[in-house]
Each structure stands twice: as structure tokens, then as C-alpha cells.
VEXDREN-86444 format. One line per 3 residues: number of its first residue (from 1); for each residue z, y, x of C-alpha. Coordinates in steps of 0.05 Angstrom, whole numbers. Last residue first. Layout:
# VEXDREN-86444
NUM> Z,Y,X | ...
***
This chain:
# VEXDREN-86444
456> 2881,2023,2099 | 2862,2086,2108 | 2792,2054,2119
453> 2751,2118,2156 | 2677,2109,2156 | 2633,2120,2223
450> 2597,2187,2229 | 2524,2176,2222 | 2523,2232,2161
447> 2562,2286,2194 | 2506,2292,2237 | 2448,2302,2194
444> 2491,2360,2161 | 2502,2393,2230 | 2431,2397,2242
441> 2429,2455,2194 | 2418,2510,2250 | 2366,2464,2277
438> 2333,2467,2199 | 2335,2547,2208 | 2308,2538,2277
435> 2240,2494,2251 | 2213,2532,2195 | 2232,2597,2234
432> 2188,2574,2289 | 2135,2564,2239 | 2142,2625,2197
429> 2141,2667,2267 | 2066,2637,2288 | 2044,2659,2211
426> 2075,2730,2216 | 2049,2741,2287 | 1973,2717,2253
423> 1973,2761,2199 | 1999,2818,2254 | 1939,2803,2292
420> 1883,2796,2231 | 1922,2866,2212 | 1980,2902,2206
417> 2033,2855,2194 | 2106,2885,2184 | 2120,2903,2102
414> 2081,2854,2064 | 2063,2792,2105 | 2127,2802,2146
411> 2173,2795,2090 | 2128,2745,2057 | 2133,2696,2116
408> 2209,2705,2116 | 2217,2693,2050 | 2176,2619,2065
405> 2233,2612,2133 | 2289,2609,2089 | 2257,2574,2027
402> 2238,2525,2077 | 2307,2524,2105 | 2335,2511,2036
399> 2290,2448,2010 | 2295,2417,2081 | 2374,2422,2070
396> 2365,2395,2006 | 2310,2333,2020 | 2373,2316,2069
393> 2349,2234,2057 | 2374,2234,2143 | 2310,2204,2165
390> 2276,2270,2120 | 2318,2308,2151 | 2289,2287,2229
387> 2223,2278,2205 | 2228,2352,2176 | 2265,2372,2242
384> 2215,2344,2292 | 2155,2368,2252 | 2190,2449,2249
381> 2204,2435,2334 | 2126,2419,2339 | 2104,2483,2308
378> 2117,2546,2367 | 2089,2507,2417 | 2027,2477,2380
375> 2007,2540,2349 | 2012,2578,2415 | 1939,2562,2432
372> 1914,2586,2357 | 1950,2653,2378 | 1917,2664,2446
369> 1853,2646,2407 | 1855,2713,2373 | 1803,2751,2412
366> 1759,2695,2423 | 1759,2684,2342 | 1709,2746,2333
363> 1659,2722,2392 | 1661,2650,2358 | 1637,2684,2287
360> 1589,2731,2323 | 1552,2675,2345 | 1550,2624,2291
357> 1555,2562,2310 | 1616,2537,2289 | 1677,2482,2297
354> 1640,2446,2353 | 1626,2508,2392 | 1690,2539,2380
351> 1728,2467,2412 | 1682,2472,2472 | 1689,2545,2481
348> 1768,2541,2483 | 1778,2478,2520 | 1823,2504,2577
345> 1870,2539,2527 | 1870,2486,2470 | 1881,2435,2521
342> 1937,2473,2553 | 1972,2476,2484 | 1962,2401,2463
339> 1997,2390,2528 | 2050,2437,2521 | 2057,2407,2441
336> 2062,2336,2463 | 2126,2353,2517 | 2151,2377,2457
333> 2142,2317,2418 | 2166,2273,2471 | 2228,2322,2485
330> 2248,2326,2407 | 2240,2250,2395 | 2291,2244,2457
327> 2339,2295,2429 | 2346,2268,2362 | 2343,2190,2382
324> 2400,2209,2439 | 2445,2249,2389 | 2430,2189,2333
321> 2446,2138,2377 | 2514,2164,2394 | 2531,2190,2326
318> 2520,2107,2304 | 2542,2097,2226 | 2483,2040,2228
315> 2452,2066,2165 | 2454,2140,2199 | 2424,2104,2262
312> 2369,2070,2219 | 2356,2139,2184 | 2349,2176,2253
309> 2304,2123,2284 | 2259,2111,2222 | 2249,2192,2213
306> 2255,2198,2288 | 2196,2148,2298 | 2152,2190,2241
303> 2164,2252,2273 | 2147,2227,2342 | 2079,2210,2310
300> 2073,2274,2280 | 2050,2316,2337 | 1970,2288,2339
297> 1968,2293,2262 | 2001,2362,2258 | 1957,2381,2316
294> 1899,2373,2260 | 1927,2404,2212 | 1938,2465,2257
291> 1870,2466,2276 | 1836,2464,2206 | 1888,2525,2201
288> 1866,2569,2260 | 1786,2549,2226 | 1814,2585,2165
285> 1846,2638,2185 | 1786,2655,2236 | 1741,2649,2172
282> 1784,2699,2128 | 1787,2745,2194 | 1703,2747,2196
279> 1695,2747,2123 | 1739,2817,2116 | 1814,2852,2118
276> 1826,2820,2040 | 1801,2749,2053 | 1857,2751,2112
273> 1918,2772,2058 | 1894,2711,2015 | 1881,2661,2066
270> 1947,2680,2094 | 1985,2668,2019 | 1949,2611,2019
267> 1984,2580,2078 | 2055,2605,2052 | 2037,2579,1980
264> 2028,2503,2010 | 2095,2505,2057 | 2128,2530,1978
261> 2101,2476,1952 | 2118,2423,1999 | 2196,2454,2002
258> 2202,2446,1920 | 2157,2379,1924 | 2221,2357,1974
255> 2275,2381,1945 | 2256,2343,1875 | 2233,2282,1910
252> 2312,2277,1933 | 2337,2291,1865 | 2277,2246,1838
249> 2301,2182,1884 | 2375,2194,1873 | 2361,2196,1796
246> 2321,2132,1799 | 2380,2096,1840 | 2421,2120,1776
243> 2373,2089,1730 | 2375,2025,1763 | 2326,1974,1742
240> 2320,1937,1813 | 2359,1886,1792 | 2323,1861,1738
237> 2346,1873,1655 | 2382,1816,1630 | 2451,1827,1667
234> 2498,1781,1685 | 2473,1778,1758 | 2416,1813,1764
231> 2347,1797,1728 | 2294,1773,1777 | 2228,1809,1744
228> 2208,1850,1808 | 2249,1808,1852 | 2191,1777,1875
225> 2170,1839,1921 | 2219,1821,1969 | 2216,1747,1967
222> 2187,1728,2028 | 2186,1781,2080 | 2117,1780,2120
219> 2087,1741,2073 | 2107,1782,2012 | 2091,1841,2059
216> 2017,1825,2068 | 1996,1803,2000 | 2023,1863,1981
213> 1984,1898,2032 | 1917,1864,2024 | 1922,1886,1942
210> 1939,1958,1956 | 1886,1962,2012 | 1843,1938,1967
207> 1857,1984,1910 | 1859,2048,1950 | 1788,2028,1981
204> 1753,2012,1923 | 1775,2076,1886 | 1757,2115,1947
201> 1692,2090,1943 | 1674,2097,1878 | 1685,2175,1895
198> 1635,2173,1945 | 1592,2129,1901 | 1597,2178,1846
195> 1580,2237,1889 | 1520,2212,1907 | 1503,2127,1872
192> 1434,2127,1919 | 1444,2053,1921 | 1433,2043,1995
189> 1445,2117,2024 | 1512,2132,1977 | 1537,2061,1959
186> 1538,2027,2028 | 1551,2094,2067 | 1612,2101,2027
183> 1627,2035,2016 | 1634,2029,2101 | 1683,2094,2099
180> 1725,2084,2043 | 1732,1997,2072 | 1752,2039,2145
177> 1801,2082,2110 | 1839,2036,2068 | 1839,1980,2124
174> 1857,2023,2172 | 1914,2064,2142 | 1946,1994,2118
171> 1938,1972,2195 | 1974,2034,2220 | 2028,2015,2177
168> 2028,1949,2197 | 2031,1971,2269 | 2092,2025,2253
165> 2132,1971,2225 | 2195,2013,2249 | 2228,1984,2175
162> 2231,2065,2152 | 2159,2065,2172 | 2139,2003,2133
159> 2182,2024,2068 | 2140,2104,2072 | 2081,2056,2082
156> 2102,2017,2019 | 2110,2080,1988 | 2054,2117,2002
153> 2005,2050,1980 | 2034,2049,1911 | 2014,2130,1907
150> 1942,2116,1936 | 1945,2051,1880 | 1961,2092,1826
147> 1914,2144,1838 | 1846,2107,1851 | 1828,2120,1789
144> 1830,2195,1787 | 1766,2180,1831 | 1732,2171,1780
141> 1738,2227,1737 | 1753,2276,1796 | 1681,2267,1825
138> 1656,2276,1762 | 1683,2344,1751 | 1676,2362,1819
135> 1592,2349,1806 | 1592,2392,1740 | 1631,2450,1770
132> 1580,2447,1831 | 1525,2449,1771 | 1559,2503,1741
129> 1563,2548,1793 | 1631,2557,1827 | 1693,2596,1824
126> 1755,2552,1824 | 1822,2555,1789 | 1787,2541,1720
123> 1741,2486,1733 | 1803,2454,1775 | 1857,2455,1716
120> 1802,2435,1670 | 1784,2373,1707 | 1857,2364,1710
117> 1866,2364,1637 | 1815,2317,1631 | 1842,2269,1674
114> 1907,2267,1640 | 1915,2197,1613 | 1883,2182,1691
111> 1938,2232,1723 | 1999,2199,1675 | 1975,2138,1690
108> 1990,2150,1767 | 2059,2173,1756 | 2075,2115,1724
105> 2038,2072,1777 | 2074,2110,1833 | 2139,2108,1796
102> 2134,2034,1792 | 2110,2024,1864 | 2178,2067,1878
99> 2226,2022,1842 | 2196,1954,1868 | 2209,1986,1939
96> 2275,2008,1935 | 2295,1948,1895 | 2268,1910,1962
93> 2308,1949,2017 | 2370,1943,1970 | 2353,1862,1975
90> 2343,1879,2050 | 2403,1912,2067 | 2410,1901,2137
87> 2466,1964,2155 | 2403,1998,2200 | 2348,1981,2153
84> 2389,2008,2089 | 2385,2079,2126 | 2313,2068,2147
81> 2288,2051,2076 | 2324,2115,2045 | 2296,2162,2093
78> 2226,2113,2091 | 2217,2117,2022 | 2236,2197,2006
75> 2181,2211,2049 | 2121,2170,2028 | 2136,2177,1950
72> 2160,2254,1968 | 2081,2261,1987 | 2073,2279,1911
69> 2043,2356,1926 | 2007,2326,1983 | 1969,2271,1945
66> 1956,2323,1879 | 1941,2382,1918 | 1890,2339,1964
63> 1867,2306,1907 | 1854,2369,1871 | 1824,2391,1957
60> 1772,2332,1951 | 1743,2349,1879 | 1719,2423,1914
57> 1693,2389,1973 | 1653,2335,1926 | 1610,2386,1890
54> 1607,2440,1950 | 1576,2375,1989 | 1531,2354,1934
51> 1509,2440,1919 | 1485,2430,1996 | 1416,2402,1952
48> 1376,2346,1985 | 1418,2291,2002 | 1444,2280,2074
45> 1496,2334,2076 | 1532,2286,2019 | 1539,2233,2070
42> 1565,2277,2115 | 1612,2308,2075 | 1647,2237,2058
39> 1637,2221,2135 | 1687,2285,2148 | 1735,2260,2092
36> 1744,2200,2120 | 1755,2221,2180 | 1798,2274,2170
33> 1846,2209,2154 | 1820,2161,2212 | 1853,2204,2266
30> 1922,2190,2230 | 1917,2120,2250 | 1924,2137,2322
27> 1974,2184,2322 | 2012,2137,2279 | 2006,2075,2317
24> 2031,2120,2376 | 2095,2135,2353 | 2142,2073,2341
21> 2113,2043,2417 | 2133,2112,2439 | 2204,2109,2410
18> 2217,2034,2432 | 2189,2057,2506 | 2236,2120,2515
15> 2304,2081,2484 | 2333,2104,2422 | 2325,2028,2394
12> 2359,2003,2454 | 2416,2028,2427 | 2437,1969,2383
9> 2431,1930,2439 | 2502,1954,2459 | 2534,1925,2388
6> 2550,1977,2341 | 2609,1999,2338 | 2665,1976,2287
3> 2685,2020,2225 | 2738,2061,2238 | 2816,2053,2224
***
């Protein structure tokens, strides 16, 4: 005997207007992450050595590494959110969440206990004068401060998304990034704090936004986060103490840092192979890349609403939903990527001029914009099937096909490219690989929704 259906209104959530109203929070919030670090720049542009703004660049990308590397917090959250979300689990929903802001303040001491270490890590892996060492070295020993809450803060988004509270999300992302960039301008031209007040700022920022949310979701949903000391029935440790649960939650982080790392050696790896043609291909790489991060922002949103979407109709046991939610989120995002597309095309010398002004630099990159405008067309299917997996808690899968498409890269790289031209082939063909290896997977995510038998 199967499980029962779903009730009709059930599907409504895999209609047009409940996935756009799930997406466009997200587009627009994730504008006001470059942000942040674009007024951080600024600021520094505005003292009287550029050493400030090598200083604080160099800090940005450990925290970068570190934020990125541990984005499995965000991820792993709202698969395993959304699937308890669609059978209404909300004490499971609240262990999940308890668990997670634990691990993110573990994790997070670890970073501060280790600061020094990382300072080390960075001094050595960059080459800079000593005063720009000097500045990212006390950049990173403040802001390492502002760890445990920016980890805290991924998870209860990663719980908001895989609830479809999109607007609260967005309103976390606000909050964090407008109180970053008021302090910013607050302690850097009015108290003349440099670096140290940029990186003051973050701390700030993570912290309140940390505190406002809490406040926020106990609110919201009263209770949830009180069950961080209610010991379980019969037991005297709390409920949420599940070492097992823990397992599940690094197995699935696990996959997931395997597949970030290997998406952040396939970018470096083209960095590398362009710094070796000449300056002019190493800054066309690089600029092609500032773009791609930045379409991955403007693509993601539908990424985001199938990662809720998918996870609540695997929770739900609901194929039917989770066909329509997969190729809905699919058409919206691709219909996003044309349009991105055509806007790269007819925007061309605004976009260069805005990016650099050097002469022969934009005259170089003319020749290869064909392959920034494709970037959008051949990406958007590998977003769809990460938010798609990661709906599905299929941190294996994802794991595999980016292993897949990674040795794939390198193959090219080494024995095909020939080239800024055949660099940029390779890079366009990693992407579309990225995302048809995980389509060839799909059947995994499906055999997931299927309704439970009962022999009995």
C-alpha cells in the first residue's frame, strides 16, 4: 500500500508565481554581497597609500576561502530543512538548527584559537611587501572574530531557505550588509580606524545580524531555538544531541567541501595556465571570472527556490511536484541566462568601460567576449542541478559529477587548449559538463520523492 497523496494545494508550491516570489529575494539580496566588498575597497582607495587596498584585498579572499570552503553550513541546512518542511517536522526542523549553530561556533573557535596559523597560511601563499603582509595580517586578526557568527548566520539562512522564507532571508543579508557598510564609512573616514575599522566592521555586522535574527526566529516560531537545553524524553542530555544526526550532517558537508574545492582548483587552474601565455590573457581571465560570479548571483535565485522546492517535495514523497518544480526552475533560470546573454552582447563597451580603462586591455578582451557572452548559457543548467542536489541532501552525486566534469577541465587544459581561446573552450566545456553529468544523475533525486511502500 502507498503512502497517501498529497492534497491538491500541495502543488501550488511548483506553481510559476510561488517559484518567482521564492527567487527574487535572493537576486536581490545577493547584489549587496560584492557590495560590500566594493565599498570596503573604496574606503581604503581613499587613504593615501594603494598598499591599504592590497592590505585588505589580500585578508578578503582568506575569508573568502574560509566562507566558501565551509558553505556546506548553508547548503547542507536547507536540503535537510526542506525535506523535514514538506512532512512538518518542526521539532526535527529545530534540532537541525541548534546542531548546526553549534558546529558553526565550534568551528568558528577553532579559526580564532588558530588565527595565527592562518596569518601564516596567507603570509606564505601570497607574495607581497611587507607592509601589505603587515596590513592582511591585521585585517585577519580581527576579523577572525566575526567567524562564528558568519557561520551561525549560514545556517539559519540555509533553515530560512529550506522553510521558503526567502524575505527573511533577504532581510538577514540586509541587515548584515547594510550595518558592514554604514560602520565602514563610520569608522574608516570619521575615526580614521583603516584597515582595522574595515575589519571592525565586519565583526559588528556578523554579530548583529546574528543577534536580530535569533531574536527574529524565536518570534517567528516560538520555541525552536529553546530546545537548546530541553533534555529528551528519558534522556539527560537535550534532544538535539544526536551524534548520528552529526554524522549525516559531516557525510553530507564532506561531499560538498570535496566538490567546492575541486570548483575552486578548476578556476585557479585557468588563472594559472593564462598567467603563463602573458598579463593581457591573465587579466581577460580574470575580469571573464568577476563576470561569472556575478551572473552566478543574478542565476541563483531559481537555484535557491528549487533547493526549498525540490527538498519540500522529496519530504512530501510527491514525484509529481518534483518533475514540475525541476523543470519549471530549469525554464526560469534558462530563460535568465538568454537574457543575461543578450545583455552581455549588446552591452559589451559599457560593461569594458566600467570594468577597465586601459586601452589596450579592452581592445585585447573584444576578441574573446563571444566567450564571456556564452558564460551564462552554457552555466545556468550546472546552478539548476547543484540547487537541485543539494534540495535532494545528494552532497554524493554533486561530489562525483564535479570530479567528472573537474578531470575534464584538466584534460583539456593539458592536452587540447592552445591558447587564451582554447583556455577559454576548456573553461565554457567544464561548465556544461558540470551541469549534464549531474542531469545524467537526476535519477537519484527522483527515486527519493517516491512514496513509501507498507507491505503491510
Amino acid at each position: 500500500m502507498l503512502k497517501s497523496s498529497p492534497t491538491p494545494s500541495q502543488h501550488d508550491h511548483a506553481g510559476w508565481r510561488h517559484i518567482w516570489q521564492l527567487a527574487w529575494p535572493i537576486m536581490l539580496s545577493n547584489v549587496t554581497i560584492p557590495l560590500v566588498g566594493a565599498v570596503d575597497v573604496a574606503m581604503m582607495g581613499r587613504l593615501d597609500d594603494p598598499i591599504f587596498i592590497g592590505g585588505v584585498g589580500l585578508g578578503m579572499i582568506v575569508f573568502n576561502f574560509i566562507y566558501f570552503g565551509l558553505g556546506f553550513l548553508r547548503m547542507g541546512t536547507t536540503g535537510l530543512v526542506a525535506q523535514m518542511y514538506g512532512t512538518g517536522q518542526d521539532d526535527k526542523i529545530a534540532f537541525l538548527l541548534i546542531r548546526g549553530i553549534t558546529l558553526a561556533f565550534g568551528l568558528g573557535g577553532v579559526f580564532i584559537i588558530a588565527s595565527p596559523l592562518v596569518s601564516s597560511v596567507a603570509v606564505s601563499a601570497f607574495s607581497a611587501s611587507n607592509l601589505a603582509e603587515q596590513l592582511m595580517v591585521d585585517y585577519i586578526s580581527i576579523r577572525i572574530f566575526a567567524v562564528p557568527a558568519a557561520l551561525a548566520n549560514m545556517v539559519l539562512l540555509g533553515g530560512l531557505y529550506g522553510r521558503q522564507q526567502m524575505r527573511l532571508g533577504m532581510g538577514l543579508l540586509f541587515l548584515v550588509n547594510g550595518i558592514n557598510l554604514v560602520l565602514d564609512v563610520i569608522l574608516v573616514s570619521g575615526f580614521g580606524l583603516s584597515v582595522n575599522g574595515v575589519a571592525l566592521a565586519s565583526v559588528v555586522a556578523q554579530w548583529g545580524g546574528l543577534a536580530f535574527m535569533i531574536w527574529r526566529i524565536t518570534r517567528r516560531w516560538p520555541g525552536q531555538l529553546g530546545r537548546l537545553f530541553r533534555p529528551h524524553a528519558g534522556m539527560y542530555l537535550p534532544g538535539w544531541f544526536n551524534l548520528a544526526a552529526y554524522r549525516q550532517f559531516f557525510t553530507l558537508g564532506r561531499d560538498i567541501f570535496i566538490r567546492t574545492i575541486l570548483l575552486i582548483g578548476c578556476e585557479a587552474l585557468l588563472l594559472n595556465e593564462a598567467a603563463k601565455l602573458d598579463d593581457l590573457a591573465l587579466a581577460t581571465c580574470q575580469i571573464m571570472l568577476s563576470i561569472f560570479g556575478l551572473l552566478a548571483f543574478a542565476i541563483d535565485g531559481f537555484a535557491h527556490a528549487a533547493e526549498a522546492l525540490v527538498g519540500e517535495a522529496i519530504g512530501r514523497r510527491n514525484p509529481v511536484m518534483l518533475r514540475i518544480v525541476i523543470r519549471r526552475t530549469n525554464y526560469l533560470a534558462g530563460m535568465m541566462a538568454l537574457m543575461l546573454a543578450l545583455l552581455l552582447w549588446a552591452g559589451q563597451g559599457i560593461i569594458l568601460s566600467l570594468l577597465t580603462s586601459q586601452e589596450e586591455l579592452i581592445a585585447f578582451i573584444a576578441g574573446y567576449w563571444k566567450w564571456v557572452v556564452i558564460l551564462p548559457l552554457v552555466s545556468f543548467l550546472a546552478f539548476q542541478m547543484d540547487g537541485i542536489f543539494v534540495g535532494a541532501t545528494k552532497g554524493m552525486q554533486m561530489r562525483n559529477a564535479m570530479t567528472i566534469a573537474s578531470a575534464g577541465f584538466a584534460v583539456a587544459i593539458f592536452h587540447f587548449s592552445f591558447g587564451l581561446a582554447g583556455l577559454m573552450t576548456s573553461f565554457a566545456g567544464y561548465l556544461a559538463l558540470r551541469g549534464i553529468s549531474l542531469w545524467c544523475l537526476i535519477g537519484h533525486v527522483h527515486a527519493a520523492a517516491e512514496p513509501v511502500r507498507n507491505d503491510t
